[in-house]
Wavefront OBJ file of the C-alpha trace (Angstrom):
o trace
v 236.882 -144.162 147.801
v 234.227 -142.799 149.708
v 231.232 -144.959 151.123
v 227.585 -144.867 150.257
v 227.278 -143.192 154.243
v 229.968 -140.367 153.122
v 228.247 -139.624 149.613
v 225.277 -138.707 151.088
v 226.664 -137.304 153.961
v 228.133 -134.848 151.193
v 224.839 -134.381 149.696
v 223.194 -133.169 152.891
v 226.095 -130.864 153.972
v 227.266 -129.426 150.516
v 223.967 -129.549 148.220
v 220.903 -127.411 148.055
v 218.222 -128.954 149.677
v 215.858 -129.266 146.404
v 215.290 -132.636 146.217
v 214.523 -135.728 148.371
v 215.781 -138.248 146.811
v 215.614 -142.662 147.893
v 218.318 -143.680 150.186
v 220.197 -145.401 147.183
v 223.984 -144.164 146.114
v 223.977 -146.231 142.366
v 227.411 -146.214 140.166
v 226.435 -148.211 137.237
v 223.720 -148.751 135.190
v 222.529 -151.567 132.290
v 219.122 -151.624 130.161
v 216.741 -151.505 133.205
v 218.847 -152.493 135.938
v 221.296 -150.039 138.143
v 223.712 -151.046 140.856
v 224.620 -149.025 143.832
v 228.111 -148.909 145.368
v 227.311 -151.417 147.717
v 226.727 -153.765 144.350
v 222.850 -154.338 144.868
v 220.849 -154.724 141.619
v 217.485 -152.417 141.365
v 214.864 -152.714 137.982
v 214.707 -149.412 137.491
v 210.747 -148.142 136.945
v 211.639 -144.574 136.845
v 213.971 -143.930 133.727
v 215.036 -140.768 134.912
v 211.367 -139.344 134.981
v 211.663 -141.322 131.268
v 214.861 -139.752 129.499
v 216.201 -143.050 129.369
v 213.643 -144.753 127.458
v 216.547 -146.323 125.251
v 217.590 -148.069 128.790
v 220.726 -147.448 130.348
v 224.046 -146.717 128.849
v 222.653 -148.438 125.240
v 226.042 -148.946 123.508
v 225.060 -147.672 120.540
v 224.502 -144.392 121.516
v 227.655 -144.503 124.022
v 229.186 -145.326 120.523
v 228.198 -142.254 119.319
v 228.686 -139.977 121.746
v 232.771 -141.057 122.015
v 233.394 -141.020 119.029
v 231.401 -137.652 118.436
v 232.903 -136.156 121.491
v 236.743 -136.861 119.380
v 236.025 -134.445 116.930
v 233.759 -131.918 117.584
v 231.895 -130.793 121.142
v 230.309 -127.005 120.519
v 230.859 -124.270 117.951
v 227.844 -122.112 119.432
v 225.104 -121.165 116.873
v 227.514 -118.542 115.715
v 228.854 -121.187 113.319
v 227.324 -124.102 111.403
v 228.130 -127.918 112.175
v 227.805 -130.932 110.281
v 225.437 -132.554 112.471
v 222.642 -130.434 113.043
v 220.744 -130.477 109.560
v 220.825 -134.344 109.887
v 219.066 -134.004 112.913
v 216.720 -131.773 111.408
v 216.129 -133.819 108.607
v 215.391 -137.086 110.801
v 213.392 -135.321 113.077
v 211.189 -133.749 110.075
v 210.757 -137.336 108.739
v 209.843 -138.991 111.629
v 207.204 -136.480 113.213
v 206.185 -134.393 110.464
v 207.821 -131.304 111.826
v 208.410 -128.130 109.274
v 210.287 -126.341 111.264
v 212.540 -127.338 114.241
v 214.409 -125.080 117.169
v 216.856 -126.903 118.910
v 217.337 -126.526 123.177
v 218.755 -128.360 126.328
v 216.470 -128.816 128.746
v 212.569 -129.971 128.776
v 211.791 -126.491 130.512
v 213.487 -123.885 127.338
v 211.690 -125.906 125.283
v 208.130 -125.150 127.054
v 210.099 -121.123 127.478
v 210.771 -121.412 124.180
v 207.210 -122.101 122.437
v 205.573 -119.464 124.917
v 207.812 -116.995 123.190
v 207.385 -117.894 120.266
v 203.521 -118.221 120.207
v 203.378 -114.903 121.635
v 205.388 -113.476 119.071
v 202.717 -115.207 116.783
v 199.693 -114.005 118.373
v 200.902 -110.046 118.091
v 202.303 -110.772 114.150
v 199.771 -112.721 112.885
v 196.659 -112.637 115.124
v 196.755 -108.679 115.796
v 196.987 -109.442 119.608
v 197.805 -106.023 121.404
v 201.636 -105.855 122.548
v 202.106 -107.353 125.920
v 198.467 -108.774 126.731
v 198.961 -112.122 124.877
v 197.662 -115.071 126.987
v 198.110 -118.775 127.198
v 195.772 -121.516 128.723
v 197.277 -124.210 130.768
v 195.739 -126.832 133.110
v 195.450 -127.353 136.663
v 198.065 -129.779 137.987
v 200.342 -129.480 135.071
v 203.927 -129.858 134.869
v 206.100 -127.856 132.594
v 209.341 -127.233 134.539
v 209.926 -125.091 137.187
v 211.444 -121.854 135.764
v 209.738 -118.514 137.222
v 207.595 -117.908 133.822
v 206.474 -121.692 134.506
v 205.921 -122.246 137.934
v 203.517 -118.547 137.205
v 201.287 -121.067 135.779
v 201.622 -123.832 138.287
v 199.069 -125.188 140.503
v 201.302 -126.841 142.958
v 201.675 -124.449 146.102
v 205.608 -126.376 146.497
v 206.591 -124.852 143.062
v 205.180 -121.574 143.792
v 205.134 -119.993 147.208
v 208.192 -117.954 148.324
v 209.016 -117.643 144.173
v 206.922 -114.349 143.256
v 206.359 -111.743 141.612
v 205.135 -114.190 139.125
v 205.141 -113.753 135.207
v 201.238 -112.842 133.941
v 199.213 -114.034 130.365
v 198.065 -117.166 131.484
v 194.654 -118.306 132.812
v 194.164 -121.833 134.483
v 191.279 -124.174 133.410
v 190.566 -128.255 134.212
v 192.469 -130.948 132.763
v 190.076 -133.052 130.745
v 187.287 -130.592 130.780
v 187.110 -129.038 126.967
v 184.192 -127.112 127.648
v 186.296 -125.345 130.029
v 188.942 -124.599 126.851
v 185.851 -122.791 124.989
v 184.908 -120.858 127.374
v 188.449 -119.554 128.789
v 189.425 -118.498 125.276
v 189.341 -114.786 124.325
v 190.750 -112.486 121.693
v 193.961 -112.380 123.782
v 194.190 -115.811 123.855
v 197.593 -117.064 121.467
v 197.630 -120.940 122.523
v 196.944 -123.491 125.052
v 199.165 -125.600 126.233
v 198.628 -129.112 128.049
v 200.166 -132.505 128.500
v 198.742 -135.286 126.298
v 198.532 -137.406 129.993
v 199.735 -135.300 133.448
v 202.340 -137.184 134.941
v 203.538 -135.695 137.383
v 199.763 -135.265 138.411
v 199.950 -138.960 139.008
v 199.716 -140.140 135.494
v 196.034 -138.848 134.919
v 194.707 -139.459 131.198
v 191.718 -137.163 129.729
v 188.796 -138.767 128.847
v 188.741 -140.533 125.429
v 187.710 -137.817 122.604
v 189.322 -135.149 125.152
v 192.405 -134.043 122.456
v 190.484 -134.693 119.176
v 188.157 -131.989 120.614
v 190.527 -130.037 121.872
v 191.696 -130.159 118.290
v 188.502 -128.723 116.941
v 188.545 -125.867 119.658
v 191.784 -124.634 118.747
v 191.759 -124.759 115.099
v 188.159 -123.240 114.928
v 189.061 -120.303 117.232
v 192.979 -119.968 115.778
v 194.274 -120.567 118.819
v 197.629 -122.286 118.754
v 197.966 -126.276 121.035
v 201.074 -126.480 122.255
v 201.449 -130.190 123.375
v 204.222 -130.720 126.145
v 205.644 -134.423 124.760
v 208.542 -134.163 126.775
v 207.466 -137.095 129.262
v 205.061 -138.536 126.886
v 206.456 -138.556 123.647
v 209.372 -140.931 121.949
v 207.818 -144.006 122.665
v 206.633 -143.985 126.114
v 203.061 -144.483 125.786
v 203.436 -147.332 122.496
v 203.365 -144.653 119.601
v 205.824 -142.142 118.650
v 203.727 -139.254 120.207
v 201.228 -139.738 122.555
v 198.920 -137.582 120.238
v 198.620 -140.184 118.198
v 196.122 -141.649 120.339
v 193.631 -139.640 119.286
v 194.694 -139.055 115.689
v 195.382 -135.505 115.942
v 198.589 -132.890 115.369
v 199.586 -130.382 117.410
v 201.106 -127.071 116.113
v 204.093 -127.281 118.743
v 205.160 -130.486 120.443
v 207.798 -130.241 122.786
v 210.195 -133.324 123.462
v 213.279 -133.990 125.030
v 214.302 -136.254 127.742
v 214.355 -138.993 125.752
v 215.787 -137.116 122.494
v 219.050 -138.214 123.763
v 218.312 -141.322 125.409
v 219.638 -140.047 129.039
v 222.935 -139.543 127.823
v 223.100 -135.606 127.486
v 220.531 -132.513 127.925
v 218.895 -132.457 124.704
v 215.312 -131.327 123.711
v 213.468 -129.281 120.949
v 210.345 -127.516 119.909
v 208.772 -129.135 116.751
v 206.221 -126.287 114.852
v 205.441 -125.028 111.545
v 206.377 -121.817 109.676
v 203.663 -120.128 111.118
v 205.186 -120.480 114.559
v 208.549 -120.614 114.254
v 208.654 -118.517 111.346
v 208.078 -115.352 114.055
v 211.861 -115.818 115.344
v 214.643 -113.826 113.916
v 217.899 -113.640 114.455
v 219.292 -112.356 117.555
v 215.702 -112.543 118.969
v 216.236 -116.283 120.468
v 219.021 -118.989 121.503
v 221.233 -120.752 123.635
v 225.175 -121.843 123.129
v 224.111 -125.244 123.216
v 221.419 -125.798 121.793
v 222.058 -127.897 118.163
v 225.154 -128.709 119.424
v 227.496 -131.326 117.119
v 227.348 -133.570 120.064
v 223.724 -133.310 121.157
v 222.808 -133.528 117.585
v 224.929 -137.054 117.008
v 223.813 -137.974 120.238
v 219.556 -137.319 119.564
v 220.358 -138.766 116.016
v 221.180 -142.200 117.590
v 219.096 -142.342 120.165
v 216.101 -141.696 117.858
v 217.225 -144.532 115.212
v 217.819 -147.524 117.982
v 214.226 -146.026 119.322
v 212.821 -146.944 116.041
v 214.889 -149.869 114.632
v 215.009 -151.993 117.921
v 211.226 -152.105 118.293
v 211.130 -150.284 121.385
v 208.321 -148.179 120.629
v 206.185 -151.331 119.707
v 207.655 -153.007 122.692
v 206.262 -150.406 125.032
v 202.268 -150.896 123.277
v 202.561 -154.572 124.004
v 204.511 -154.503 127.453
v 202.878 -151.551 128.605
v 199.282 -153.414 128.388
v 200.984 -156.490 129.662
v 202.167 -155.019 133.097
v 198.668 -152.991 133.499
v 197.152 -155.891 133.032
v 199.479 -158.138 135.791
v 199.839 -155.232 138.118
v 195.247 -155.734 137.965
v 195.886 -159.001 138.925
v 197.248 -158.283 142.481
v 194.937 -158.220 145.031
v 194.986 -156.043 147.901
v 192.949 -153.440 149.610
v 195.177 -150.413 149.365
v 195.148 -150.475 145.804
v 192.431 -147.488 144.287
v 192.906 -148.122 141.227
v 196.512 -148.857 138.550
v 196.274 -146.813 135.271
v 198.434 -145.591 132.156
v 198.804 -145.820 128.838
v 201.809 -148.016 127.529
v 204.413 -148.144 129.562
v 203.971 -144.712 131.603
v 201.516 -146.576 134.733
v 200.492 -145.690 138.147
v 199.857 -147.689 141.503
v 197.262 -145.256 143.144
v 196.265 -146.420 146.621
v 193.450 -145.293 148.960
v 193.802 -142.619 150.834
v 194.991 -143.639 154.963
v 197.125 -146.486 153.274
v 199.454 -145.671 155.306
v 202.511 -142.858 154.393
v 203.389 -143.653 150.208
v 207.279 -143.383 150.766
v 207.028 -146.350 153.258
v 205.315 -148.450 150.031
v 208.425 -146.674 147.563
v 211.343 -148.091 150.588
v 209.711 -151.128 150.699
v 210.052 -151.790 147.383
v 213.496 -150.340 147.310
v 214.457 -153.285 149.200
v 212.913 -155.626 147.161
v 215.129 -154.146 144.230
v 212.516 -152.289 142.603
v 213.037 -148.164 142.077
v 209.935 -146.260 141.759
v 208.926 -143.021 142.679
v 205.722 -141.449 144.252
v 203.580 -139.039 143.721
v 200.717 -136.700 145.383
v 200.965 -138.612 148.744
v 198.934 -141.787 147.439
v 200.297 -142.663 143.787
v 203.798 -144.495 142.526
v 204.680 -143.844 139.449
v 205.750 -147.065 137.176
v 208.035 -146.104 133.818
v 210.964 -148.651 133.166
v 212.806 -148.377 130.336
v 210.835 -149.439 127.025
v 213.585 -152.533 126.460
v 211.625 -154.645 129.588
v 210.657 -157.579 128.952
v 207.777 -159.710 129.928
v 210.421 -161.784 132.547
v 211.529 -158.765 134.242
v 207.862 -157.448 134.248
v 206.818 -160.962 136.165
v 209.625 -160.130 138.474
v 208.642 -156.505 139.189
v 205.148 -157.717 139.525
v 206.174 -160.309 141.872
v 207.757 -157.322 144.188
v 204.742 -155.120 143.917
v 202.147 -157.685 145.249
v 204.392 -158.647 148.177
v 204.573 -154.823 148.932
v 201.075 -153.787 148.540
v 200.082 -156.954 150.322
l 1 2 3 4 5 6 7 8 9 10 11 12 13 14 15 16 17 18 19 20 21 22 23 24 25 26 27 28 29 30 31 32 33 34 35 36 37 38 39 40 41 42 43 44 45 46 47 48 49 50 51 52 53 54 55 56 57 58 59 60 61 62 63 64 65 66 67 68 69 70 71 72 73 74 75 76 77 78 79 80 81 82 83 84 85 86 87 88 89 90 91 92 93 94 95 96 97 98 99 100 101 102 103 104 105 106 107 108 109 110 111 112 113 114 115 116 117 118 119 120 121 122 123 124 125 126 127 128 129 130 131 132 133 134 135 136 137 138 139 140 141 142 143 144 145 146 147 148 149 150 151 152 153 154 155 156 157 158 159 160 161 162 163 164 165 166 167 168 169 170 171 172 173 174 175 176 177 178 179 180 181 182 183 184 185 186 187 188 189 190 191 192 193 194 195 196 197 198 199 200 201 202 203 204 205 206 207 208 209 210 211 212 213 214 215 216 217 218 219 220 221 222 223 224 225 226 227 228 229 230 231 232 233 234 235 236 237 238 239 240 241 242 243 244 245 246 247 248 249 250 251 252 253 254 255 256 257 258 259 260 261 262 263 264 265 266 267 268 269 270 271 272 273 274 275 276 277 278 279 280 281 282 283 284 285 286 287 288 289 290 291 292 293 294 295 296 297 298 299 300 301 302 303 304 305 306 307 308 309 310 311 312 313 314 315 316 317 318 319 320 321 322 323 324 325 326 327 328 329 330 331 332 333 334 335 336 337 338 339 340 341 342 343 344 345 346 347 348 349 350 351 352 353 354 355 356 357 358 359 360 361 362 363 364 365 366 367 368 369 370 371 372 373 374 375 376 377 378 379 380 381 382 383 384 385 386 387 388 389 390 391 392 393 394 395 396 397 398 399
């Protein structure tokens, strides 16, 4: 069996160099705790950048996904399966949703709704072929495909990755004015996180989305609302839209669809939207899946029946509220919105990994951001004991 030292040694050697990931080699995993090989316990506050909202390995949808995985795997869109119209039908009950295109990753689903509103804009908004546009936001993060990263602000997801896909214009996150005045007859959709979190967890002002709202419906402009972060639970409601009381005409969710166990994710729209899509025109071998689609079914009932959702309203406010409490210098300021939170310190605090190590070897497994913010999202099954603990670990850090 090969040591924690040879793992990574394999990493470095054998893997693209993409990531930068802790110094941590973990094996096993349990609600919100992980082990690594060397048997140390960690509370995770990352979730997998919050796919595993359910916490790790729940055994209901490990149930699931055995005894799915004995019958049936993948039959391709080319046939039907028995599990993918239950999905649908859940899915449309629980959000609303009138029409529903199944993917695999976070980032087809954002690929998927630009094609699709595009397809919209020329059908039904008389947009001229080829010069539909989309607005997006500074600091956003939608994946890091080439037609994605064409929109990013970040200079690490762009440089060295052009020529870069055109048909979208960048405006301020927060700033609806901006919206209005960015939007002209080209313009199909805009499309924005309901709170940037790989921006550090920033939230709009309050009123932001329910104008938003207003913009886009006055000047038929589709809002696309990227809920793959945000949505199932993390924030203490379904969708984080329902903060403001408003619908978008696409959400986008996944990570959490499938409660860390497998890649699943989907685009949630109307007939309007989705209606544009014909066959042969879109899709992907596994996308609505049988085993996805078992696995998404599950992982969306024990979100809903266990009280998780609710748990992350109450807990969320709870650890905001204890991680106030500590008191130290470096700290800026500690936001979020259930339980998605951020530590954001003052700038010449010192280098942020040395904060994310430190608490590493407290057990605690966090991740930073933007050189001054750590980002705080344990699973939604913490409890108020394990949130003391955590907050324990964070004052001795930032102290």
């Amino acid at each position: 069996m090969l040591s924690a030292f040879d793992l990574k040694a394999s990493e470095l050697r054998l893997g693209a160099n993409n990531y930068k990931p802790l110094d941590v080699v973990l094996t096993r995993g349990e609600g919100v705790w992980v082990w690594d090989v060397d048997g140390n316990r960690y509370l995770d506050c990352l979730s997998a950048y919050s796919a595993v909202n359910q916490g790790h390995c729940h055994p209901k949808i490990l149930e699931t996904m055995i005894e799915q995985a004995k019958r049936l795997t993948l039959t391709s869109r080319a046939f039907r399966n028995d599990q993918l119209g239950h999905l649908y039908e859940e899915l449309a009950e629980l959000t609303g949703s009138h029409k529903i295109l199944p993917m695999n990753s976070g980032a087809e689903a954002v690929e998927s709704a630009i094609k699709a509103v595009r397809k919209w804009g020329y059908e039904h908004k008389g947009v001229p072929e080829d010069r539909a546009e989309v607005i997006v936001c500074a600091n956003n993060f939608h994946g890091r495909t080439v037609s994605v990263v064409s929109f990013s602000t970040d200079p690490t997801a762009r440089n060295g990755f052009g020529p870069f896909t055109p048909g979208f214009r960048v405006i301020d996150f927060g700033d609806a004015e901006a919206l209005e005045a960015a939007i002209s007859p080209n313009t199909v959709a805009f499309l924005a996180e309901p709170i940037q979190g790989e921006a550090g967890v920033i939230i709009p002002p309050e009123g932001y989305f329910a104008r938003v709202r207003e913009i886009c419906t006055r000047r038929g402009i589709t809002l696309i609302l990227d809920e793959i972060q945000t949505g199932l639970g993390r924030t203490g409601r379904l969708l984080a839209e329902e903060h403001e009381g408003i619908e978008a005409d696409v959400t986008l969710i996944g990570k959490a669809l499938s409660g860390g166990f497998y890649p699943v994710s989907a685009v949630l729209s109307n007939d309007d939207v989705l209606g544009v899509l014909q066959p042969g025109e879109h899709g992907s071998t596994f996308g609505g899946n049988p085993l996805g689609a078992a696995i998404a079914r599950t992982a969306l009932k024990v979100l809903v029946e266990e009280g998780m959702i609710a748990n992350a309203a109450t807990l969320g406010q709870y650890f905001l509220d204890r991680l106030n409490e500590i008191d130290s210098d470096k700290i800026r300021e500690v936001r979020g919105r259930g339980l998605m939170l951020a530590v954001e310190l003052h700038p010449g605090s010192g280098p942020i990994g040395d904060y994310v190590n430190a608490l590493k070897d407290r057990g605690v497994l966090a991740k930073d951001t933007h050189d001054t913010t750590i980002r705080i999202a344990p699973p939604l099954v913490i409890t108020r004991d394990q949130i003391d603990w955590a907050v324990e670990q964070f004052a001795a850090v930032f102290s």
